[in-house]
C-alpha positions as CSV (number, residue, x, y, z in Angstrom):
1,X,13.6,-13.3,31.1
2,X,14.5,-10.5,28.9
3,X,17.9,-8.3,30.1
4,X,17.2,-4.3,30.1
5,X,18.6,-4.0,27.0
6,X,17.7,-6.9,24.9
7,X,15.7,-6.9,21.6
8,X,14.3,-10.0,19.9
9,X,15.2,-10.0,16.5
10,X,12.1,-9.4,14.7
11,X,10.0,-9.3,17.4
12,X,10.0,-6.4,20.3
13,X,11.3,-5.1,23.0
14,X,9.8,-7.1,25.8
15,X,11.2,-5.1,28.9
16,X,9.4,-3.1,31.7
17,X,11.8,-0.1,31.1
18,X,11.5,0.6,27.4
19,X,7.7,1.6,25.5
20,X,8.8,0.2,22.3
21,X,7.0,-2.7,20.6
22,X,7.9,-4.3,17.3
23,X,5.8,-6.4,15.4
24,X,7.1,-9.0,12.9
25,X,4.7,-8.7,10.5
26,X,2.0,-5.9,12.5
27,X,1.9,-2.8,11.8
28,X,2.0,-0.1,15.3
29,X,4.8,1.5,16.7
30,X,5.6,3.5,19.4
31,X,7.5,6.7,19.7
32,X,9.1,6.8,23.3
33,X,12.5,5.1,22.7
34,X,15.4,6.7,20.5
35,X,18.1,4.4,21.8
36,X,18.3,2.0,19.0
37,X,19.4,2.8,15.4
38,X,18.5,-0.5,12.9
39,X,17.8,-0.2,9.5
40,X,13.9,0.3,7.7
41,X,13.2,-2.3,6.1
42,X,9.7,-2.2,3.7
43,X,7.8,-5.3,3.4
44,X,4.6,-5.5,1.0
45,X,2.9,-4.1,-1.9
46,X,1.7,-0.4,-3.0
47,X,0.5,-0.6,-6.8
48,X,0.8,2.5,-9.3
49,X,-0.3,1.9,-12.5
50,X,0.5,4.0,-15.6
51,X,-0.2,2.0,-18.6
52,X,-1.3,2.0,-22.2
53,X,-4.6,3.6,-23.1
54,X,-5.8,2.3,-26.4
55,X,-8.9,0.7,-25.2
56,X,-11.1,1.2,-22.1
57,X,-14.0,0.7,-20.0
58,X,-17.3,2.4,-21.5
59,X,-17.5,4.9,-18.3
60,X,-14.1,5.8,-19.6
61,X,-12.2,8.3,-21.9
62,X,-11.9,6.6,-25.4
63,X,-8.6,7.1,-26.2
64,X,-6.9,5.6,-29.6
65,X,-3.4,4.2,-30.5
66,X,-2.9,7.0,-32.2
67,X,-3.3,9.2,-29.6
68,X,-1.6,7.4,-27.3
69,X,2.0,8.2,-26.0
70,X,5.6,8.3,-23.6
71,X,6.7,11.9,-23.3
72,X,10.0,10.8,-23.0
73,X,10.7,11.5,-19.2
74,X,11.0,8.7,-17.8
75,X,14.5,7.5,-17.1
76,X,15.7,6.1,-20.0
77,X,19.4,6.1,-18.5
78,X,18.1,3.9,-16.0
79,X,18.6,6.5,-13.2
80,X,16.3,6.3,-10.2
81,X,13.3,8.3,-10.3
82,X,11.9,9.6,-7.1
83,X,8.1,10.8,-6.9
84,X,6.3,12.8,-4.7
85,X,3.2,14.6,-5.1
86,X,0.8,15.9,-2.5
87,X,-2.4,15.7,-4.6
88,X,-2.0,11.6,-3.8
89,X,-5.2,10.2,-2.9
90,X,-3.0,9.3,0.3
91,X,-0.1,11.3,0.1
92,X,2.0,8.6,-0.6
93,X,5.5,8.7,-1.8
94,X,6.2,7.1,-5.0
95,X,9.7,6.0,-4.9
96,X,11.2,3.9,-8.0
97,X,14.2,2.5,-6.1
98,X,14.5,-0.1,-3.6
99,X,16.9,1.8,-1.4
100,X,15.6,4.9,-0.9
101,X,17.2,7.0,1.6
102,X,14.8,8.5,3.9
103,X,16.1,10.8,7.1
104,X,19.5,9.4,6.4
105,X,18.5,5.9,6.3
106,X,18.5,3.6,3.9
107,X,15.4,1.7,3.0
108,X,15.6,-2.0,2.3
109,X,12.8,-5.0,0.9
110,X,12.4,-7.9,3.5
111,X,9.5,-9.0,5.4
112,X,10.5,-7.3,8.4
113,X,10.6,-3.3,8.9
114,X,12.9,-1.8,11.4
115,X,13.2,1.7,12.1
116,X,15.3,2.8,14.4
117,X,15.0,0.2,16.6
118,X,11.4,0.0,17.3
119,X,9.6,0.4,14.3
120,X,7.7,-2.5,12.3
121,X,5.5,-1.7,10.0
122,X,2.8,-4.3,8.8
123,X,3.9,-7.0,6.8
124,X,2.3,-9.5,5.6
125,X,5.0,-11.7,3.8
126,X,5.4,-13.9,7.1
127,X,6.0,-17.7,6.4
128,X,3.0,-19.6,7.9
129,X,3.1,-23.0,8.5
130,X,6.4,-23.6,6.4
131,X,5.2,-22.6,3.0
132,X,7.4,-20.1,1.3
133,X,5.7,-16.7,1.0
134,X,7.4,-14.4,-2.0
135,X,7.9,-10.3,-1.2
136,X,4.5,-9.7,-2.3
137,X,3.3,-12.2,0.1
138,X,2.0,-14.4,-2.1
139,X,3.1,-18.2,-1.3
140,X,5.1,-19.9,-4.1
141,X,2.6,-21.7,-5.7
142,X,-0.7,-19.5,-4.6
143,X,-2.3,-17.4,-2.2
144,X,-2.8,-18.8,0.9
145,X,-4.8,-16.0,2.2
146,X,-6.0,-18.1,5.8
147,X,-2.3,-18.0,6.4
148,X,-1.5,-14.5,5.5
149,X,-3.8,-13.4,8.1
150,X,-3.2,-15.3,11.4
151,X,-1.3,-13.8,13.6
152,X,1.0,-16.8,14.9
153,X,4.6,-14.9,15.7
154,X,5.2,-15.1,19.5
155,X,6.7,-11.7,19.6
156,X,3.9,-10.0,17.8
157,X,1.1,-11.7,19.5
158,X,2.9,-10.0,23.1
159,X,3.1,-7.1,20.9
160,X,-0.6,-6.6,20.0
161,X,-1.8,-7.5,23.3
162,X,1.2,-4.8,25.2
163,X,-0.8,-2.4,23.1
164,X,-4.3,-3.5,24.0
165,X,-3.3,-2.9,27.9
166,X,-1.9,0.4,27.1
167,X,-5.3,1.0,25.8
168,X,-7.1,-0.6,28.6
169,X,-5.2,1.3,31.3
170,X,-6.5,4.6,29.7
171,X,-10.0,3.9,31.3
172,X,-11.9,5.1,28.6
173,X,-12.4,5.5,25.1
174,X,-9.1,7.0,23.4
175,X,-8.8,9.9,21.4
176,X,-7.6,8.6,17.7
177,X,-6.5,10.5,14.6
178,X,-7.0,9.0,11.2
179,X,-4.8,10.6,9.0
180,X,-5.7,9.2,5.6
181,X,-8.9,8.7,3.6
182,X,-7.8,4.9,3.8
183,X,-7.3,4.9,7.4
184,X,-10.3,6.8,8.0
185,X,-12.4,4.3,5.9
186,X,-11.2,1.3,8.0
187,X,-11.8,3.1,11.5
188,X,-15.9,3.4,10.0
189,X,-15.8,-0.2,9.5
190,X,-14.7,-1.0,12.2
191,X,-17.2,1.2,13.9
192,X,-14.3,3.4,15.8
193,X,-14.6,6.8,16.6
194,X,-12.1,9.4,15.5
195,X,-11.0,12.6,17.8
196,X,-9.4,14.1,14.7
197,X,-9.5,13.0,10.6
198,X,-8.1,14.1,7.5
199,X,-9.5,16.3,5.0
200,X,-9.5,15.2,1.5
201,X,-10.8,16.8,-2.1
202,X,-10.3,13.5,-3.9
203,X,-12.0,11.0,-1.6
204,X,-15.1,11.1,0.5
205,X,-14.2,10.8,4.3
206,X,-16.7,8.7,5.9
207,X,-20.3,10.6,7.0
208,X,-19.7,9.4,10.8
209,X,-16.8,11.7,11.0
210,X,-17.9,15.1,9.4
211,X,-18.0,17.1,12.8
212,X,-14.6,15.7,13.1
213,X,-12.1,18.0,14.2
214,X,-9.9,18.2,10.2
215,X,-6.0,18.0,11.0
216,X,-5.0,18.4,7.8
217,X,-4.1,16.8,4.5
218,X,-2.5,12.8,4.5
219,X,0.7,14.2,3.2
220,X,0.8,16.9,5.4
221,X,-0.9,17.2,8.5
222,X,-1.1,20.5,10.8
223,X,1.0,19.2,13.6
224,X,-0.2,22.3,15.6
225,X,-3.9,20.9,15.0
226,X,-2.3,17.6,15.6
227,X,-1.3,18.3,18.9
228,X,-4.3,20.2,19.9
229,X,-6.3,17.4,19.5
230,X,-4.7,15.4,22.1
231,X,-4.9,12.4,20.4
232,X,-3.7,9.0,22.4
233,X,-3.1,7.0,18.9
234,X,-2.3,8.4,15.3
235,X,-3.2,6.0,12.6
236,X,-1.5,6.7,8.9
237,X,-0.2,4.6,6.1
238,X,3.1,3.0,6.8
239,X,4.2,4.5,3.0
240,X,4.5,7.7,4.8
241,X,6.2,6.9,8.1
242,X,9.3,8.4,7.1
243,X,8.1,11.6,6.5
244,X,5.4,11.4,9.7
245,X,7.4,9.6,12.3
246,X,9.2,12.3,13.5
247,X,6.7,14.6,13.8
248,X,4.7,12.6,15.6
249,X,8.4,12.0,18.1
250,X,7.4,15.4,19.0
251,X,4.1,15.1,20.2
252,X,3.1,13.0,23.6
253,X,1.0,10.1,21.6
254,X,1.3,6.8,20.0
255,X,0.9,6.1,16.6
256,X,0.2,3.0,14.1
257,X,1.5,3.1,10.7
258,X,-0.9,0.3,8.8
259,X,0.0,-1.6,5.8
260,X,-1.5,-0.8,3.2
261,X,0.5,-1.7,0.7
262,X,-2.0,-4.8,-0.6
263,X,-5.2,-6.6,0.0
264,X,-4.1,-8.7,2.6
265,X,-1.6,-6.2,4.4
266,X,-4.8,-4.3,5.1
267,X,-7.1,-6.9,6.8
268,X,-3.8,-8.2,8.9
269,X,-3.7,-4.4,9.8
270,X,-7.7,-4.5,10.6
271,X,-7.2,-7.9,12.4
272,X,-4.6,-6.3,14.8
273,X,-6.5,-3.0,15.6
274,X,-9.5,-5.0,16.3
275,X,-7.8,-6.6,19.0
276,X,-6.2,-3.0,20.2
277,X,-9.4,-1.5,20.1
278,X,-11.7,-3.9,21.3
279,X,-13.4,-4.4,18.2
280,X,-12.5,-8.1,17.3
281,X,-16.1,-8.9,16.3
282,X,-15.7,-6.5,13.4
283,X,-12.9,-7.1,12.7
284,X,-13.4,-11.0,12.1
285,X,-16.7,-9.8,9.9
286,X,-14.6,-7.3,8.0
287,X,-12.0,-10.3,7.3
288,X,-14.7,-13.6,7.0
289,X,-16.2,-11.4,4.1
290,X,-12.9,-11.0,2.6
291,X,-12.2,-14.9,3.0
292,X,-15.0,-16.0,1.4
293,X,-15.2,-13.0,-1.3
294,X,-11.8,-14.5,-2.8
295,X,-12.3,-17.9,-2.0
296,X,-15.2,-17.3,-4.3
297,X,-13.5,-15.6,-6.7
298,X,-10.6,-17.6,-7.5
299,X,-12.6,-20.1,-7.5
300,X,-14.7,-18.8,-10.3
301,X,-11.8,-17.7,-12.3
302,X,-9.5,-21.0,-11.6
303,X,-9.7,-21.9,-15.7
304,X,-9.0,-18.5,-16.8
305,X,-5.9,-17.7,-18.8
306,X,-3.0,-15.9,-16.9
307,X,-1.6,-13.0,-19.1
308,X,1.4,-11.1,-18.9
309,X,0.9,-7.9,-17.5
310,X,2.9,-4.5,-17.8
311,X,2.0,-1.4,-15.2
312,X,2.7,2.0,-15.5
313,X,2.2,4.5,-12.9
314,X,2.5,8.0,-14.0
315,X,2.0,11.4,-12.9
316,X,2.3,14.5,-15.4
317,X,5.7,14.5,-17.5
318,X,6.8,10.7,-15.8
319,X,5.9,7.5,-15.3
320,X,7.4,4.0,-13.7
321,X,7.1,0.6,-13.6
322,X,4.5,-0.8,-10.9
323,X,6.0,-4.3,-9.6
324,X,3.8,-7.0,-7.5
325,X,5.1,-4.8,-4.4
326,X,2.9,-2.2,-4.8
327,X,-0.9,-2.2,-4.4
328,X,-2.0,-2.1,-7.9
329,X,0.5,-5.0,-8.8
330,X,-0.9,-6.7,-5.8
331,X,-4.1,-6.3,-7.0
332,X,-3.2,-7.1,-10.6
333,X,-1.6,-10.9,-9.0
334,X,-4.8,-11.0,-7.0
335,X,-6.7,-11.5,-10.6
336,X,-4.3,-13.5,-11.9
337,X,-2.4,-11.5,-14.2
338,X,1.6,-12.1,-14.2
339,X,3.4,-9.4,-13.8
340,X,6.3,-8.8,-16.5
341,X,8.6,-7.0,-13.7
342,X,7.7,-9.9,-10.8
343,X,11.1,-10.9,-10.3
344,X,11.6,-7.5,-8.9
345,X,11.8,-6.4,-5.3
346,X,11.0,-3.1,-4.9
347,X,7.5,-1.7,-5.4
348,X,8.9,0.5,-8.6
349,X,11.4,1.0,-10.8
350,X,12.3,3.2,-14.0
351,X,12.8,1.0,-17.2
352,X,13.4,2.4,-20.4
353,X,11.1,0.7,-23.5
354,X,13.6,-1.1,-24.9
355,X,13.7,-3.6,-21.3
356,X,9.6,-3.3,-21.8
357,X,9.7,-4.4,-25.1
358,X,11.7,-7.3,-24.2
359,X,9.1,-8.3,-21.6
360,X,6.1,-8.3,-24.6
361,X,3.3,-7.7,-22.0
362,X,0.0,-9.3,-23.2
363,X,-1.7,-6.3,-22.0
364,X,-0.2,-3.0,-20.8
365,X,-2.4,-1.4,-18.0
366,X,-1.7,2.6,-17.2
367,X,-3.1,4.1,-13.8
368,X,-2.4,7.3,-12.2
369,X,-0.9,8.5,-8.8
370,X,-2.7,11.6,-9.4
371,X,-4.0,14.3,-11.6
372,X,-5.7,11.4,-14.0
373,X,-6.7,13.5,-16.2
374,X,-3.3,15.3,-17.6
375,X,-1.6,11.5,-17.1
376,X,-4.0,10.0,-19.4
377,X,-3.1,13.0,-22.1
378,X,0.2,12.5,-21.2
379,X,0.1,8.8,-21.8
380,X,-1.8,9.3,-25.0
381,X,1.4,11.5,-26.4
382,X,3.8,9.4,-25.5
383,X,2.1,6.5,-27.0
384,X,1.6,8.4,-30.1
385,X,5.6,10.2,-30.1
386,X,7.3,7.4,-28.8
387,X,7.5,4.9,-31.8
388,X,8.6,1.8,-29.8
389,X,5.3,1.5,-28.8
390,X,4.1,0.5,-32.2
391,X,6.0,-2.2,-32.2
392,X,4.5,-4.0,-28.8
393,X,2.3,-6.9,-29.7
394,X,-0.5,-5.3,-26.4
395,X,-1.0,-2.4,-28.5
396,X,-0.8,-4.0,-31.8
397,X,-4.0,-6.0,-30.6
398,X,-5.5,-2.6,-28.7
399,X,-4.7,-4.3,-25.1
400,X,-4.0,-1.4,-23.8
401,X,-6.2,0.2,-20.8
402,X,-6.2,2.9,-18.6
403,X,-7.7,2.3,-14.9
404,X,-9.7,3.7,-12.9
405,X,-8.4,6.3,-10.9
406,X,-10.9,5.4,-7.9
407,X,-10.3,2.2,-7.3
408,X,-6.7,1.8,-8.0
409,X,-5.2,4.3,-5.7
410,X,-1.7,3.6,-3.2
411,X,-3.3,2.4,-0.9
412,X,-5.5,-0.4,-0.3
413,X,-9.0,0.2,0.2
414,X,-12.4,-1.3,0.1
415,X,-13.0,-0.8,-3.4
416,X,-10.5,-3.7,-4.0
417,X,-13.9,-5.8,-5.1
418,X,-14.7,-3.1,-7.8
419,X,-11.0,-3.4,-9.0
420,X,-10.7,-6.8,-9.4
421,X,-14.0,-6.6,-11.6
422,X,-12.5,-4.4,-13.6
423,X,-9.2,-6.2,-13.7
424,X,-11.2,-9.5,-14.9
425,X,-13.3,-7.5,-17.4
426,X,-9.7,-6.3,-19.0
427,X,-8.0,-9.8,-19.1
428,X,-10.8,-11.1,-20.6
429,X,-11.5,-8.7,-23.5
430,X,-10.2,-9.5,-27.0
């Protein structure tokens, strides 16, 4: 038996006294205890792309190499460069360092996410049945996407299922917040209701929820709303926890920050909530489609070629490197590309084009965090000023392409299908 005061490494809190649960690999927290002080540490993947734009997809902007090009403000000293933008589809923060101070803290890569004391947020890098699973949870010689999602850690099965009783001992249906387009979309599909959602003029918040009580933007909620609502669980992104956790400390509620930092981060995260919530039968449709949708897929693209793949990520007047730990380099692994930057924790980093260079990408991909329009000019004039980037071999041979801004957000949504598509469609053009 657990002492008073004894945590599980990795695991929770397993005492009658404390509220706090901590999931290895899961994804909810709870607010109630302030006694521990550990150290955050990220797990998983959040992809932004900002990448050439010398060809495209027909329902695209033509742009042309001459067009195309760096405005120079990226960090060519190699100085960390720290984004944050509230017009994010999500509200993310974009952050191109791997130790990012947040509240004080310092903000590490493992598979494990501690925050003081009693947070985890959803990873799903776990090693399964003894295989080696790298930080983008990919295993060392594939996917192994049945493994990714079982949920075989003692500490975060007790974890799940302390949560489910808290719900059961409610007595009735609880009150729920979705705080995100993303997190809104997975409550429709998994047929919850919401007490309170988001409001959004990028995305479409699901029809289900339009009489909804609005709290509020991702980034920045109206806590005042917030509270009003009397919400018994808060569900956001686990990219924003540092900026949401304490207000949500100051509210009488629990909250669940999901990962949705890649593919398979998301459907652990809709695995665990189906068994909060009492919706395990849609949840295990939600992840058998998912299964056999990549099964499927990789099976159809087994014999296709594997080329090396440079992201950008940029915002108006900056861009950064997207690494396998974000979403859209999750994505981008998903389809088989290999990233240039995979030997790279962190989800992003500033490079200068020199380092890029050295890399020779086969094709350079460019995506947005937001504003897609004034990125893509800004891409194009740094493509076209910046003349380095004549001399990469991916925009010699016009492999360069700008993505969609819908389907490659920060967070991972259901459009990942549509993404992929378009991911194949771009390897495979010559």
């Amino acid at each position: 038996m657990m002492k008073k005061n004894e945590v599980k490494k990795n695991g929770f809190i397993a005492n009658k006294y404390k509220k706090n649960k901590l999931i290895k690999n899961g994804f909810f927290t709870n607010r109630h205890n302030k006694l521990l002080k550990l150290g955050v540490i990220l797990g998983f993947s959040v992809s932004f792309l900002l990448g050439g734009c010398v060809n495209q997809h027909p329902d695209k902007e033509q742009a042309s190499v001459k067009e195309t090009v760096a405005d120079g403000n990226s960090s060519e000293d190699g100085k960390n460069t720290t984004v944050k933008d509230n017009s994010s589809e999500d509200g993310e923060n974009t952050t191109a360092s791997d130790n990012s101070s947040t509240d004080g803290k310092d903000i590490t890569t493992n598979d494990n996410s501690l925050t003081d004391g009693k947070d985890i947020t959803a990873s799903d890098n776990s090693s399964t049945d003894g295989e080696e699973v790298t930080a983008d949870g990919n295993s060392s010689t594939d996917i192994d996407i049945n493994s990714m999602l079982k949920i075989t850690d003692k500490s975060e099965k007790a974890a799940v299922e302390s949560a489910k009783e808290k719900v059961e001992k409610l007595g009735r249906n609880p009150r729920i917040i979705a705080t995100s387009p993303a997190t809104a979309d997975i409550c429709d599909k998994l047929n919850i209701d919401l007490a309170g959602v988001c409001s959004s003029t990028v995305s479409a918040i699901p029809s289900r929820y339009k009489n909804v009580k609005k709290i509020g933007t991702a980034m920045s909620p109206d806590m005042e709303i917030v509270s009003s609502v009397q919400p018994d669980w808060i569900l956001s992104p686990s990219s924003l926890k540092s900026d949401l956790k304490p207000k949500y400390e100051a509210i009488d509620t629990e909250w669940a920050f999901l990962n949705l930092k890649s593919v398979q981060g998301m459907y652990r995260s809709i695995q665990e909530l189906g068994i909060i919530f009492d919706r395990e039968k849609e949840a295990d449709s939600l992840i058998n489609e998912f299964v056999a949708f990549y099964k499927k897929y990789k099976s159809e693209n087994k014999t296709k070629s594997h080329p090396k793949v440079l992201i950008l990520m940029g915002l108006p007047g900056s861009y950064i490197i997207a690494t396998p730990n974000s979403y859209v380099g999750n994505l981008v692994e998903l389809a088989g590309g290999e990233n240039v930057y995979s030997d790279i924790k962190q989800e992003f980093l500033t490079v200068n084009t020199e380092d890029m260079k050295k890399k020779e990408p086969d094709i350079i991909l460019r995506a947005a965090h937001a504003m897609p329009k004034q990125v893509i000019k800004m891409f194009n004039d740094d493509f076209k000023k910046n003349d380095i980037w004549k001399h990469f071999n991916a925009v010699k041979e016009g492999r360069v392409y700008d993505l969609s801004y819908d389907k490659f957000g920060m967070s991972a949504t259901f459009k990942y299908k549509e993404a992929l598509a378009e991911l194949k469609q771009d390897f495979e053009r010559r």
